[in-house]
N, C-alpha and C positions, 0 to 999 in steps of 0.2 A: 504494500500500500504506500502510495507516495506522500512525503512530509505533505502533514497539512490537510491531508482528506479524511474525512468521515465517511464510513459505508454503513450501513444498514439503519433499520427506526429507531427513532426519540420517538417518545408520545412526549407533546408538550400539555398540561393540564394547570387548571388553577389550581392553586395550593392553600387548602384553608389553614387559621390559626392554629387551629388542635395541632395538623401536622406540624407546627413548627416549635424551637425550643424557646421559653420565654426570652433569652437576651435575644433573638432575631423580631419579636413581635413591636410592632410601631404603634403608640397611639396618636388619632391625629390631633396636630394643635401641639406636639410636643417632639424633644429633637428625639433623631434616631438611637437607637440601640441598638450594639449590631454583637456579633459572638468574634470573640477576641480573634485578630489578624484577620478578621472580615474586611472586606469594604462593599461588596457589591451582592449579600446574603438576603432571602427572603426577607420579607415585612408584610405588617395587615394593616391596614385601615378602618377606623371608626367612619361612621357617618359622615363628619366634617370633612371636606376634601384638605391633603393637604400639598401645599406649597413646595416641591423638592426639586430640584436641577442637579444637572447634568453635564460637566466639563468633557468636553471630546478632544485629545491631545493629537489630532490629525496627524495626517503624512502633508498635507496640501494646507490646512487650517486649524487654529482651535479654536472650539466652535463652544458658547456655552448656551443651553437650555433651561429656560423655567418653565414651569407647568404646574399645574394644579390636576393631582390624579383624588378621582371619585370615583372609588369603586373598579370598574374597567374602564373608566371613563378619562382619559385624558387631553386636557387645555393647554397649551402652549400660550404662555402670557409675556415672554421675553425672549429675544433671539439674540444673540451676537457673534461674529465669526472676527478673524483677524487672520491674515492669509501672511504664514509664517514658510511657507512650500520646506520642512525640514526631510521630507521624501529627495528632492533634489540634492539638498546637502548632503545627506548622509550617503547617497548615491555615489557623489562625487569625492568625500573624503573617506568614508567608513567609519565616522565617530560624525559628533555635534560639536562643531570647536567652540570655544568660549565666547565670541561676542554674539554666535547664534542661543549658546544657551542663557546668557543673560535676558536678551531679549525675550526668550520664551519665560524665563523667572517672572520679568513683569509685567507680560502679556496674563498667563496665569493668574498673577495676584490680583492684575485689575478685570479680569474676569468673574474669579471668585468671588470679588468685593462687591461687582453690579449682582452677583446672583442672590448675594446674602441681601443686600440692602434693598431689592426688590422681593425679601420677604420670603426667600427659601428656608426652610426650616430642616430640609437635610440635602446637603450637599454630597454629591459624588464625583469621582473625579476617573478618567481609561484614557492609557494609550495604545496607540495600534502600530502599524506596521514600522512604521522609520525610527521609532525609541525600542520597538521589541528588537531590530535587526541591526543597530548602534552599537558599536564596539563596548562605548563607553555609558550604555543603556540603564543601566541598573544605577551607575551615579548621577545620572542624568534625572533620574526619577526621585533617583531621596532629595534632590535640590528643589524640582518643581513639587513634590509632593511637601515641602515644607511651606512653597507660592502659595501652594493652593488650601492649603490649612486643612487636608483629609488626606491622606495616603491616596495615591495615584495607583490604578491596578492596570497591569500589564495582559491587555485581552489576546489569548492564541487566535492564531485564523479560524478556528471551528468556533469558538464565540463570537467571534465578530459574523461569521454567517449565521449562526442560529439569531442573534441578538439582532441582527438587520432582517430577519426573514418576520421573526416577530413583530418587529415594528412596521414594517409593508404589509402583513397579515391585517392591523389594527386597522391602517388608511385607507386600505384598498378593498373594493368589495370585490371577489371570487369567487368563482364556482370551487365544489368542492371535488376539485378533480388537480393533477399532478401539475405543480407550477415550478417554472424557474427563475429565480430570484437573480438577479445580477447589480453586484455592487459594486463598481467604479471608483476609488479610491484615490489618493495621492501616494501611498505607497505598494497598495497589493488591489486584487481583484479575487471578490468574492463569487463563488456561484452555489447557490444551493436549490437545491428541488426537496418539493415537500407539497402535500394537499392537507389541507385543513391545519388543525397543529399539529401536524405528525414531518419532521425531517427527516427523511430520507437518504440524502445524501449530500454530501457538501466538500468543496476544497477553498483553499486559499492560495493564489499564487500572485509573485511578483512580478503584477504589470500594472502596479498606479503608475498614475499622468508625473507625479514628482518624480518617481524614481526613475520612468523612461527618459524624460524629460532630457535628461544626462546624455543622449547620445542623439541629440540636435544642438550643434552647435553654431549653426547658421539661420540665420530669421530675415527671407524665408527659408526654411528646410530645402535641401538640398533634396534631389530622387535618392543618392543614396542613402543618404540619412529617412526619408521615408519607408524602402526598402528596409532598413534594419530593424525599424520598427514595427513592421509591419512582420518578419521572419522572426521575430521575439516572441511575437505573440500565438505564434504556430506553431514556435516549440512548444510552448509552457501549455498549450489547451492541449496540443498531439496526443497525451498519455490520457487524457478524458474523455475523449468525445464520443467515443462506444458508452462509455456511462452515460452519458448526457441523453442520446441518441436513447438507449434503453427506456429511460424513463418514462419517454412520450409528453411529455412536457407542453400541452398543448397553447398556454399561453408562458411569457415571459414579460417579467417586470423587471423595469431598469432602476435604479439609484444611485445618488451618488448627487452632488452640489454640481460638479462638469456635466452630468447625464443633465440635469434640468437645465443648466446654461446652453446645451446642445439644442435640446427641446425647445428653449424659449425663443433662438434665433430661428428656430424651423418655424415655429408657430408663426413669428412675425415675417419671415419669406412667405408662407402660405397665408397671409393674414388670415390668422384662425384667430375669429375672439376668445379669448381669455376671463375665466373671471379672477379671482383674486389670487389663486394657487394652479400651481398646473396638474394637479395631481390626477391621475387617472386618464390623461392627455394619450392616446394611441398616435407614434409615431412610428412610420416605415421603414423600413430599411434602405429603400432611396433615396428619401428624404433628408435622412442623415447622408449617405452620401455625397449628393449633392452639397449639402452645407460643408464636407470635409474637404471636396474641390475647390471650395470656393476661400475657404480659410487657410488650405496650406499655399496656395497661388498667392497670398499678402503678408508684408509685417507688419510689425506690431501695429504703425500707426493705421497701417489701412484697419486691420481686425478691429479694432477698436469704433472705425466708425459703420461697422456693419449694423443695420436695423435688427435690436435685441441683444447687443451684444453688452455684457456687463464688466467695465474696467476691471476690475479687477480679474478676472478670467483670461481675457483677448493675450496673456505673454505665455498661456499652455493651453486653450480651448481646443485650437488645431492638433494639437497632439495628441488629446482626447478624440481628437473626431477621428483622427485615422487608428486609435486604438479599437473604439467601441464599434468601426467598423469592421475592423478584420477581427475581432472577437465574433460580432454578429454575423458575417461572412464564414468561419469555420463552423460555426453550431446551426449554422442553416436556419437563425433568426430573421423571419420577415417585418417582424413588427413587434414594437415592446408599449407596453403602457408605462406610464411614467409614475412612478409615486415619491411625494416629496416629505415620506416618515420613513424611515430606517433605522440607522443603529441606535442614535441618542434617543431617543422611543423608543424602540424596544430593550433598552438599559431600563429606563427605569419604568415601565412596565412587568419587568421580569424582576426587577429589584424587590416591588411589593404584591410577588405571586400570581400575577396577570400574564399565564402564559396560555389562555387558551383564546383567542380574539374572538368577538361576535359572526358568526353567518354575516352575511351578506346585507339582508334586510334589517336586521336588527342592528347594524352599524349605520343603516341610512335613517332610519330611523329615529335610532340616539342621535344620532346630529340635527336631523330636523329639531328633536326632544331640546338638545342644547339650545337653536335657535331661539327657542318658545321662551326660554326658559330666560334668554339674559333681554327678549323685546317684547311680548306677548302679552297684553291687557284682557284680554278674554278669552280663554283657554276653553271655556266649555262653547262658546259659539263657535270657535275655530274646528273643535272637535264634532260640533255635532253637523256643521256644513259637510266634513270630509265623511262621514255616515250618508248626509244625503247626496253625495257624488256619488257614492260607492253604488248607491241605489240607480241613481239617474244612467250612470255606466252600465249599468247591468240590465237596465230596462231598455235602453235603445238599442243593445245588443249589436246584433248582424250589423245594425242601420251605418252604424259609424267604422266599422272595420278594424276597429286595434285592438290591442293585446294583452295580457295580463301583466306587462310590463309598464303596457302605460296609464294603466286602473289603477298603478304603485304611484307610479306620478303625477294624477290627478288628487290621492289620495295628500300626496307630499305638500302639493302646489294647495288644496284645502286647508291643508292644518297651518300655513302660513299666509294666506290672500293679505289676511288686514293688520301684519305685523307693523306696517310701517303707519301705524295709528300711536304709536309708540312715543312715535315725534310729533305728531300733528295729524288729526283730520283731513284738514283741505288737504289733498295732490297726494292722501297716503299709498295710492300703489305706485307712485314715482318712488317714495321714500324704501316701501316694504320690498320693491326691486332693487333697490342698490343694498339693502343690508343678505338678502340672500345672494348676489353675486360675490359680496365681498366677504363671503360668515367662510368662509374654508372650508366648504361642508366636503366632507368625506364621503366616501362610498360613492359619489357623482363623478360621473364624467362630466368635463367643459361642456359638451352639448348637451346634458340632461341637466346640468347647472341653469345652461342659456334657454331650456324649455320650462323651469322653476320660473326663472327668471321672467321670464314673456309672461306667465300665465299670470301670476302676480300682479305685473304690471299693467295689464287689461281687462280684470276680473271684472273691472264697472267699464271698459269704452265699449265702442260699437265693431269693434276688428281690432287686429294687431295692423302696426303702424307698419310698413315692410320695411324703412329703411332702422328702426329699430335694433342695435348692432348687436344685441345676444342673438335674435332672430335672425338676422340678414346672414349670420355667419354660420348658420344652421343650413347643411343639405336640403334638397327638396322633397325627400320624406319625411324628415324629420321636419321641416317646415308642415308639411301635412299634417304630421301628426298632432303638432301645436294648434291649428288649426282648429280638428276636430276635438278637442278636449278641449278650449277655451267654450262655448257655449255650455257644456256639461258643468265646467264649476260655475256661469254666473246663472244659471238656472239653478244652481243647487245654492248657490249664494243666496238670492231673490228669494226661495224656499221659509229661511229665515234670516230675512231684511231689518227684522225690529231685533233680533237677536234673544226674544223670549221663548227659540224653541218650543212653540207651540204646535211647530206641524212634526211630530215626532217621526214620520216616514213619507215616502209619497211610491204611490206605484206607478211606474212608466209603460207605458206599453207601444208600441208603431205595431199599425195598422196601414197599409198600402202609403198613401203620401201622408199622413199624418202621424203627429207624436201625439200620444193623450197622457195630459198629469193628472190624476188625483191625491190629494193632500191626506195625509191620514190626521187627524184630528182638530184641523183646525185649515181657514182660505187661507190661501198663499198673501202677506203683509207686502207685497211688493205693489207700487205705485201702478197704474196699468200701463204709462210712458215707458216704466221699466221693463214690465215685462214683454210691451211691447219689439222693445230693444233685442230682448233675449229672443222672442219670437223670428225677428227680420235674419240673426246669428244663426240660430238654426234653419231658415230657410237658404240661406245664401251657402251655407256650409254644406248640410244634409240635404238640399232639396228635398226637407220636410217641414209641415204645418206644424206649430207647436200650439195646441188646444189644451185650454183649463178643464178639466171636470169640474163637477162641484164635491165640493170635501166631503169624506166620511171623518163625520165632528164625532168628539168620544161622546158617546153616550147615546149614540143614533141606533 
């Protein structure tokens, strides 16, 4: 078996308190307690969420995270990275010489300090590939480990893959079938496969963007300096790709801070709208391609003024683009979806026994749930509208043509309409549209973001607007599908207009050109202008009549 691979199953599972020894148990609201020469050892949580971050001692940056974990639930409340590339260094001398390790002393110290001071209440601290494979590693670590005011732990490559597969498990919603994980680093390159929380299989090898970095020494890169990199990365997968290939691995997810920098110039070459994260972003293997032509053909100054390109990135992005293509090239990768939660999530995830992530639905869900939770002024109107979508959905049936995927997102697009009452009445679906594009919701893809997004925004107009930029940047069946679900929630909105849930159900039914509503217990409270409105939506959409019954009132 070669350094650095893991073969056969982990079951990853939550780990309750019973299981664990009192010095590993957390209460929250109080600092940690961990079991002597611990640092990175289970913990539980009370009710109160608590406050804990994450220092990441990169190969390319240290990166630190705050967050608020509740339950399996975790908030990212602070970010900050500082782009130290010590994968390069160590590349090129085989140690950290002293004015780099300084620099990272109080990089460190002034990391830890924003973590504590914005209310962390247990700090942890990992490093990975360029201080694990440093000559001088181990004293490199008791110096920043005394920066950082918690012992620094030294993650092998099989933690760093299980611990990024965990954290892309949380962000990303998956079928429960064989996936491959792919982590892009500054000093090594993760892959792992695994369905559901179960790992399967995993390596670590040496091709982060810092540590290739080292063998271009011309900008622009020379072919043969392309060529080397590009023959680097063929050895190191060569001994795997029967494993790979075995799996069956039917989808693949990228990570990695260069993967999303990749992505984010792709998206802006294809002007794909964006909403606030790219996560869950499906990009091609052309795609990137193409962006890896176009970046190694420039230097630095040109790279830099490429549309999406982020300074700090533009002096090794191209490095990255010709890596993650010939990695994606040997494994017969056509397309990866992008997620922007990996290793520092799943650290401290697995820190306080959150190793099993939600299904699918029930991560799209919690995050709707989170939305509600920090905008939402009437939770039981919200709730009982996406009750009478669910109805109106199922009663016009065949009429409308979609899916059981988009009954989820009609559902989604309900429990949110009138969040942005938050801020204001007048113009609140302007408002309640821009907090769901910018809320990071997980489990969404950008285009079922941008279809939240539209429905939200026109729950009360008379059509969606086409030049509309979530919409506009939505396919034509996916436009479609916006379409024919927009009439369904402001008909199920208008249901209950006064918000006193008075019509506890309504039955739908189509009959040749006509929709028939009946109200179950109470007339529909909507103005007849209004309903009228909703009536012209569904003829112009359905070419169907939409007809009131008269209510079955309780007590008839």
């Amino acid at each position: 078996m070669a350094e650095g691979e893991h073969l056969g199953p982990r079951r990853l599972a939550r780990r309750s308190g019973r299981d664990l020894p009192p010095a590993a148990r957390l209460t929250a609201g109080t600092a940690a307690t961990r079991t002597p020469g611990s640092t990175l050892g289970p913990a539980v949580l009370d009710e109160v969420p608590l406050r804990c971050s994450v220092l990441d001692l990169g190969s390319n940056s240290f990166h630190v995270l705050v967050a608020d974990l509740d339950g399996t639930s975790l908030v990212p409340v602070e970010r900050q990275r500082e782009m130290l590339h010590l994968g390069r260094v160590v590349a090129q001398h085989g140690h950290v010489p002293e004015e780099h390790i300084a620099l990272a002393e109080d990089t460190v110290a002034h990391l830890s300090k924003l973590a504590r001071r914005s209310g962390s209440q247990e700090h942890l601290a990992v490093a990975t590939s360029a201080l694990r494979d440093a000559e001088d590693g181990e004293a490199v670590i008791v110096r920043l480990s005394a920066a950082a005011g918690t012992p620094v732990r030294v993650l092998s490559g099989e933690d760093e893959a299980r611990l990024g597969y965990l954290g892309v498990r949380a962000g990303v919603a998956l079928r429960e079938e064989p996936v491959l994980v792919l982590d892009l680093g500054g000093g090594s390159l993760e892959l792992t496969i695994g369905s559901g929380a179960e790992v399967t299989w995993s390596t670590s090898l040496p091709l982060g963007v810092s540590r290739l970095s080292a063998l271009v020494d011309q900008d622009p890169a020379r072919k043969r300096e392309l060529k080397a990199l590009r023959t680097r990365v063929e050895e190191e997968l060569a001994p795997h790709l029967d494993a790979v290939a075995a799996a069956g691995a039917r989808t693949t997810v990228a990570v990695g801070g260069t993967v999303r920098a990749l992505a984010r110039v792709v998206a802006h070459e294809e002007q794909v709208w964006l909403p606030a994260t790219l996560n869950q972003l499906t990009v091609g293997t052309d795609e990137f391609t193409r962006v890896r032509d176009e970046l190694v053909a420039l230097d630095l100054a040109g790279r830099t003024e490429v549309p999406g390109m982020k300074d700090r990135r533009a002096d090794h992005l191209h490095i990255a683009a010709v890596v993650l293509v010939a990695v994606f090239d040997q494994l017969g990768v056509e397309r990866a979806t992008i997620s922007d939660w990996g290793l520092r999530e799943g650290i401290l995830l697995d820190a306080h026994g959150v190793t099993a992530p939600p299904p699918a639905d029930e991560l799209r869900g919690a995050e709707i749930a989170r939305l509600r939770r920090a905008f939402s002024t009437d939770d039981a109107h919200l709730d009982h509208v996406a009750g009478l979508a669910r109805s109106v959905f199922d009663g016009v049936g065949a009429a409308h043509g979609l899916r059981a995927a988009d009954r989820e997102l009609l559902d989604h697009a309900a429990r949110l309409h009138d969040i942005g009452e938050t801020l204001a009445l007048r113009r609140h679906p302007v408002h309640g549209a821009y907090l769901v594009a910018n809320a990071e919701l997980h489990g969404f893809a950008p285009a079922e973001t941008a279809i939240l997004t539209t429905l939200v925004r026109f729950h009360r107009s008379r059509g969606i607007a086409r030049g509309f930029p979530p919409f506009a940047s939505l396919s034509d069946a996916d436009q479609d599908r916006t379409r024919r679900l927009l009439p369904l929630l402001q008909l199920a909105d208008q249901l209950d207009r006064t918000g006193d849930r008075a019509i506890h159900d309504a039955h739908v039914a189509v009959d040749d050109d006509r929709v028939t509503v009946t109200s179950i217990g109470h007339d529909a409270p909507a103005a007849p202008l209004e309903l009228q409105q909703v009536a012209r939506l569904f003829r112009s959409t359905y070419g169907l009549d939409l007809r009131f019954a008269p209510a079955v009132v309780d007590g008839a």
